[in-house]
N, C-alpha and C positions, 0 to 999 in steps of 0.2 A: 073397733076391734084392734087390737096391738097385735106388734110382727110376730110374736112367738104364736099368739093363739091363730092366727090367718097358717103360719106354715105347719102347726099342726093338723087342723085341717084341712090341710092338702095331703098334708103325711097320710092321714087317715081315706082322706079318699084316692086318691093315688092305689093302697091296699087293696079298696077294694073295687076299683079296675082292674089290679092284678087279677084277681081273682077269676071276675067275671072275665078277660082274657084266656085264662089258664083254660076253665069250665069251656067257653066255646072250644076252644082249641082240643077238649081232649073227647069233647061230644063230633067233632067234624064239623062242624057247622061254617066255622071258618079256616083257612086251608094256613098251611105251616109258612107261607108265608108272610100273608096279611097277621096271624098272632104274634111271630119274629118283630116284625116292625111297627106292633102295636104295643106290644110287651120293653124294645129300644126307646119307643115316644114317652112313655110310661116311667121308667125307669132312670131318666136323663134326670129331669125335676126331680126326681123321687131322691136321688143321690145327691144334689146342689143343695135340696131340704137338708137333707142328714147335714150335711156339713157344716152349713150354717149353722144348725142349734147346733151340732158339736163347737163352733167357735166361741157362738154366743156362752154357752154353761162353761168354756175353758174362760172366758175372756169377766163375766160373773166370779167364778171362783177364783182369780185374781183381782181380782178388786175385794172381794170377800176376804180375802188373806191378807190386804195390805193394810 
């Protein structure tokens, strides 16, 4: 499996953690502060992802340009 397809992957489920986060959280089921700091846990990877394929597609399209 190569790096883009493994961090999309995580991209995608990452998503749909959120979700399933939000859903408990807006059912009560779990309390405003265990979804805070699950939705923090969640969200840390979530954004390190983004960055990287934004590097990688920047770092592609200069080599595509040269």
């Amino acid at each position: 499996m190569t790096t883009a397809r493994k961090l999309r992957v995580l991209n995608i489920s990452a998503t749909v953690l959120l979700v399933t986060v939000v859903t408990l959280q807006s059912t009560q089921v779990i309390s405003m502060f265990w979804g805070m700091a699950l939705l923090v846990l969640i969200g840390v990877p979530t954004t390190v992802v983004w960055v990287i394929l934004e590097r990688r597609q920047g770092a592609e399209k200069m080599v595509d340009g040269a």
